[in-house]
C-alpha positions as CSV (number, residue, x, y, z in Angstrom):
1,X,129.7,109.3,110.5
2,X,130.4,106.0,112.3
3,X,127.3,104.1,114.4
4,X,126.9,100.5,115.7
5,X,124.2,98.9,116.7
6,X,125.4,99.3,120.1
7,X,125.4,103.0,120.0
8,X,121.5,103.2,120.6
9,X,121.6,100.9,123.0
10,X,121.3,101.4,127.2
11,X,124.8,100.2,128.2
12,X,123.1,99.8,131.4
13,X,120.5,96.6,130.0
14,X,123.6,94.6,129.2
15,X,123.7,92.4,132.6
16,X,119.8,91.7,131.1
17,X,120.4,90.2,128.0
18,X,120.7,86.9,129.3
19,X,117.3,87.2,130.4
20,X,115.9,88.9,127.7
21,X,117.7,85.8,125.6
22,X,116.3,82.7,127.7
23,X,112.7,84.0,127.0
24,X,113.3,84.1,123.8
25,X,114.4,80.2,123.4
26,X,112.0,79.9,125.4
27,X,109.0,81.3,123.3
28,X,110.9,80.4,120.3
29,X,110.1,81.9,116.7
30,X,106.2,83.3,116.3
31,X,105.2,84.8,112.8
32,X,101.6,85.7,112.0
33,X,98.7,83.9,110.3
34,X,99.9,82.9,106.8
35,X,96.7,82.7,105.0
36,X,93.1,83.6,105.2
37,X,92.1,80.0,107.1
38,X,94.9,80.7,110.2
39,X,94.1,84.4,110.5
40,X,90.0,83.1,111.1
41,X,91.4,80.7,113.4
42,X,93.4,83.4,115.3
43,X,91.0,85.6,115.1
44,X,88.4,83.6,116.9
45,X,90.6,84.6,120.4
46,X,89.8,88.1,120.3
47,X,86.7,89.7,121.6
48,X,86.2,93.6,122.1
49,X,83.4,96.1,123.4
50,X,84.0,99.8,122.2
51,X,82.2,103.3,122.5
52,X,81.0,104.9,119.0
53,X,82.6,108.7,117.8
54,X,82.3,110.9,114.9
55,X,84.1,113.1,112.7
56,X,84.0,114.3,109.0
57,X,80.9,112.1,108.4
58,X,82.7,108.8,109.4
59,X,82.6,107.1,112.7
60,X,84.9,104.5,114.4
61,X,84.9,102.5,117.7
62,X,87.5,103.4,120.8
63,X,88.3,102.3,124.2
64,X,88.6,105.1,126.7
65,X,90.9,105.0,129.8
66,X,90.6,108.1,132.2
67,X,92.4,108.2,135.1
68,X,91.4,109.7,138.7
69,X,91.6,113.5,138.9
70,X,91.5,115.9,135.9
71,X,93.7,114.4,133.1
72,X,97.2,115.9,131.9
73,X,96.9,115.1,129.0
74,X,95.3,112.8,126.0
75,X,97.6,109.7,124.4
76,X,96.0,108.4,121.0
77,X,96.6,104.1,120.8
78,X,96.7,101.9,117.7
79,X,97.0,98.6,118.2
80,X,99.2,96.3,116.7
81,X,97.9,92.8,114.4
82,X,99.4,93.2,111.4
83,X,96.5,95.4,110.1
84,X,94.4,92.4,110.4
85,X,94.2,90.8,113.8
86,X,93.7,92.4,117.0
87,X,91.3,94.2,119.0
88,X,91.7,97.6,120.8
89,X,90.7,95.3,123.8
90,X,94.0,93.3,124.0
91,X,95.9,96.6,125.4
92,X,92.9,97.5,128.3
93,X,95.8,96.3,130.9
94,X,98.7,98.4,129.5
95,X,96.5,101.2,128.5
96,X,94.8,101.8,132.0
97,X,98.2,101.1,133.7
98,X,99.0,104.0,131.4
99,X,96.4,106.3,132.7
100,X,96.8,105.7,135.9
101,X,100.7,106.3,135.8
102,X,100.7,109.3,133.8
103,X,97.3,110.7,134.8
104,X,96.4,110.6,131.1
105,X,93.4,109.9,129.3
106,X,94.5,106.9,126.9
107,X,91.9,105.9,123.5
108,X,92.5,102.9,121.6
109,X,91.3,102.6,118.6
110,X,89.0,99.9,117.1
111,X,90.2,100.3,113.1
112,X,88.8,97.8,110.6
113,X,91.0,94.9,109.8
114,X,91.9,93.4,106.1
115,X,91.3,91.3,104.0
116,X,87.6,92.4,104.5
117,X,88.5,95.6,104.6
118,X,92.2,96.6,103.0
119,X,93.8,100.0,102.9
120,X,92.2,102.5,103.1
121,X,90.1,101.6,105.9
122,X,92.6,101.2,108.7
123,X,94.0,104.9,108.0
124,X,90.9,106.5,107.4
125,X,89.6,104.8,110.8
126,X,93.0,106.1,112.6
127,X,92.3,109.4,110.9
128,X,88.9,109.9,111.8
129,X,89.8,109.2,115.7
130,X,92.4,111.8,115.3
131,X,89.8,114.2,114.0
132,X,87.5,113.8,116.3
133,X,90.4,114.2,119.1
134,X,91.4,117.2,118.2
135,X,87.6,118.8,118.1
136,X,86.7,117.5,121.6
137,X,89.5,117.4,123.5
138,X,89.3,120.1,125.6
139,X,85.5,120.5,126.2
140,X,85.3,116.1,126.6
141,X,88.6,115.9,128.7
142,X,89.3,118.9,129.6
143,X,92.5,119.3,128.1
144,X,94.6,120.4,124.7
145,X,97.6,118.1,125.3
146,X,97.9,115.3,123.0
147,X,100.5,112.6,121.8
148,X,99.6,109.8,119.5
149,X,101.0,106.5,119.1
150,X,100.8,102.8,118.4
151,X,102.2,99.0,118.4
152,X,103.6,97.4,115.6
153,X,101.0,98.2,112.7
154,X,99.0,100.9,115.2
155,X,102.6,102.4,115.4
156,X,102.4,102.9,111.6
157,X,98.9,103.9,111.6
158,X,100.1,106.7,113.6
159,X,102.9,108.1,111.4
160,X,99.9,107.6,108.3
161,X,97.8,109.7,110.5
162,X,100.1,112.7,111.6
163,X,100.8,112.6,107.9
164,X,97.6,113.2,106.6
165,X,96.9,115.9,109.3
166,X,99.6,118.7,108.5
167,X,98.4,121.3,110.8
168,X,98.0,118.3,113.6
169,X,98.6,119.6,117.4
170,X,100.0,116.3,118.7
171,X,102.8,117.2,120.9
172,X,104.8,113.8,119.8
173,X,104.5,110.1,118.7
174,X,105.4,107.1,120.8
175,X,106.3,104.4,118.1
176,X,106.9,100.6,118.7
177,X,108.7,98.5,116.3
178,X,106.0,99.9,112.9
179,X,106.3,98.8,109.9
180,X,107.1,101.9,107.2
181,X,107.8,100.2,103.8
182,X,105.1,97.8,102.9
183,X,106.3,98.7,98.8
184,X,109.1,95.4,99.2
185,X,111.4,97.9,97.4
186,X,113.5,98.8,100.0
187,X,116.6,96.3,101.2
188,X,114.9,96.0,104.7
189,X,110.8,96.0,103.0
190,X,112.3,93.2,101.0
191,X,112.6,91.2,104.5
192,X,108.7,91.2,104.9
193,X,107.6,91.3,101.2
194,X,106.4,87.7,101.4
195,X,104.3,88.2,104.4
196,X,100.4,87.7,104.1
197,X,99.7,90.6,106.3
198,X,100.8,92.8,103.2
199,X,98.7,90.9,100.8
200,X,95.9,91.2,102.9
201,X,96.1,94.6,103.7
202,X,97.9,96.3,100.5
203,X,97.6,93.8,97.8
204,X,95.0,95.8,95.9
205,X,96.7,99.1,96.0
206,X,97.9,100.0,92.7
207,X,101.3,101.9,94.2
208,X,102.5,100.4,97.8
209,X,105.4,103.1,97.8
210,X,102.3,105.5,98.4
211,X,103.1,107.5,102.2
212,X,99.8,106.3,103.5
213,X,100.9,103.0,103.0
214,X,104.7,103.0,103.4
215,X,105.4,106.3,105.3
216,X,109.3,105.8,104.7
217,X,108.7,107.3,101.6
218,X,106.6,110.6,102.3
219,X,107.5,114.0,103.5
220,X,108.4,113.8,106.5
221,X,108.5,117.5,107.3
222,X,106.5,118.7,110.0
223,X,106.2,115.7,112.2
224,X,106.2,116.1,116.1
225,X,108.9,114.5,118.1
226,X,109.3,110.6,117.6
227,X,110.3,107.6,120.0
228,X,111.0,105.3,118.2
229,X,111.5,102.1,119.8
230,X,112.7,98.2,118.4
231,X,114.4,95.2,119.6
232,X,117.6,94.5,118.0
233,X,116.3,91.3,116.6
234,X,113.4,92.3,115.4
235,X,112.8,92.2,111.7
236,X,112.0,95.1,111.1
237,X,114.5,96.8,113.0
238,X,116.3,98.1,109.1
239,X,113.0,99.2,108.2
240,X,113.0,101.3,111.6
241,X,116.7,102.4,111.2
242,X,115.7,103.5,107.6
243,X,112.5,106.2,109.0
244,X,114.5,107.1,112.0
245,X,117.3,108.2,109.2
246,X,115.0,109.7,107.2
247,X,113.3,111.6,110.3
248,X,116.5,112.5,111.8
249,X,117.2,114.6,108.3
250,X,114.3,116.9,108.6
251,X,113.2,116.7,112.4
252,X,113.4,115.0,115.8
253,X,113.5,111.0,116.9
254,X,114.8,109.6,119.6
255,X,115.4,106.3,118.3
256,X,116.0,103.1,121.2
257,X,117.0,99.8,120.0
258,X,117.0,97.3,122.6
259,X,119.3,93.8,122.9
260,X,118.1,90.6,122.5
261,X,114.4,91.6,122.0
262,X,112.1,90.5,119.4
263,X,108.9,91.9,117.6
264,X,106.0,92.4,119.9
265,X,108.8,92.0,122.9
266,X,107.8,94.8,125.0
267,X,104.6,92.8,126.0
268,X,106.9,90.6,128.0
269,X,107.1,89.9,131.5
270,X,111.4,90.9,131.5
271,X,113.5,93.3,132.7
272,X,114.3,94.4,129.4
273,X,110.9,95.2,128.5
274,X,109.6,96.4,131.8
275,X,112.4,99.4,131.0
276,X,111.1,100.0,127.4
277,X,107.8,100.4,129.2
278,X,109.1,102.4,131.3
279,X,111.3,104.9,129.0
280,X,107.9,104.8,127.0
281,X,105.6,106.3,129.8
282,X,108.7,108.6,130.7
283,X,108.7,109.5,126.9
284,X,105.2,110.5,126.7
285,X,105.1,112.3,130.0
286,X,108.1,114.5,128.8
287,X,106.2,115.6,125.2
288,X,103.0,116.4,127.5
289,X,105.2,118.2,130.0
290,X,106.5,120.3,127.0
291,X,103.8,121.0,125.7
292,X,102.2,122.7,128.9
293,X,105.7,125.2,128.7
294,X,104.9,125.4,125.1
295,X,101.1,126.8,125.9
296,X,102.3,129.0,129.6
297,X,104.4,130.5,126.8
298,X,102.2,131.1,124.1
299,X,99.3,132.6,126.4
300,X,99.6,136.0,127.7
């Protein structure tokens, strides 16, 4: 078997690329904070107000969006930060333009960051959402349709978390440019293996080829449906090829790569990333939409 790059590419983006390329010279090169002093500094911007919930003994703070009307359905947010920036508060705008487009209840989840608090926290945070998800769904919203999902490190958080929950009733996972080897063992974890995120988040962990750390290396049986979506210039785009491979092998992904686009780049204002948006919301319609036949089915 033969693929280019091309070959997961929308032909149809290709009169965009110039776009999509003049933003990027003209936002230039971004990483994140390289130490403990510029992530402070960075984190100093971010503010957040959350609402408290509860499962298996552990609580954790989310954001809900509902939408007008009874709900179709339930989508599960991580944010993204590098598992140790961000609030839940930076997606409000894209999460309630979510809810309103889809008619879909959307939760964003306020995990705790590293260094102050390294792995495990973030997963058992995400985990602990999931939980209490699944036990008050229907009787809080009304509604058993579910799909998880995340940006960047959320995205991650979200394969960690379907992992851990085998018998999970999440229709599918909308992923955005995650990170799944944080081990630097790989060729494409060996790309980010100097970054401080990892030290600030894994560093302590005696075994970073662990799944609920670097989920290219766990079973991968029994996952729902996965979009997976990166830019093409995006450095992790070999580390998303690598789970999308290794997905593809025992299940489903729908795996988008998209030209001239960076990390991060579908929080831009071009036309490039207005589609990813788009095919993103489209995505996660389509799983819910399924799994309504699924149910009609199943129920006499």
């Amino acid at each position: 078997m033969r693929l280019r790059l091309t070959d997961f590419m929308d032909p149809e983006l290709a009169p965009h690329v110039e776009e999509a390329r003049t933003e990027n010279t003209r936002r230039g090169t971004r990483r994140g904070p390289a130490n403990a002093d510029e992530l402070r500094e960075m984190r100093l911007a971010t503010l957040g107000g959350s609402t408290t919930v509860e499962a298996n003994g552990r609580r954790v703070p989310v954001r809900i969006h509902e939408p007008a009307g009874r709900p179709n359905g339930v989508y599960l947010h991580f944010h993204g930060g590098g598992f140790y920036l961000g609030v839940t508060a930076q997606d409000d705008e894209r999460d309630r333009r979510l809810a309103d487009a889809l008619g879909v209840v959307v939760i964003g989840v306020e995990y705790r960051l590293a260094p102050e608090h390294p792995w495990p926290a973030a997963p058992d945070d995400a985990e602990t959402a999931a939980r209490w998800l699944i036990e008050h769904a229907e009787e809080r919203f009304g509604t058993r349709r579910m799909v998880i999902g995340g940006f960047s490190a959320g995205a991650t958080l979200a394969v960690t978390t379907l992992l851990r929950l085998r018998d999970h009733p999440f229709a599918g996972a909308a992923l955005q440019f995650g990170t799944y080897d944080l081990s630097g063992l790989t060729p494409a974890g060996r790309l980010i293996a100097d970054e401080y995120f990892i030290k600030a988040y894994a560093g302590q962990a005696p075994d970073r080829t662990v799944p609920d750390i670097s989920p290219v290396y766990g079973d991968l049986r029994g996952l729902p449906p996965l979009l997976m979506v990166v830019g093409a210039l995006d450095v992790l785009l070999e580390d998303n090829l690598a789970m999308a491979a290794r997905v593809a092998a025992v299940g489903e992904v729908d795996l988008r790569v998209y030209p001239e686009s960076r990390h991060g780049f579908t929080n831009r204002d071009t036309t490039i990333a207005r589609t990813a948006r788009h095919d993103i919301e489209q995505w996660i319609a389509g799983a819910l939409e399924k799994t309504v036949r699924t149910i009609e089915v199943r129920v006499p």
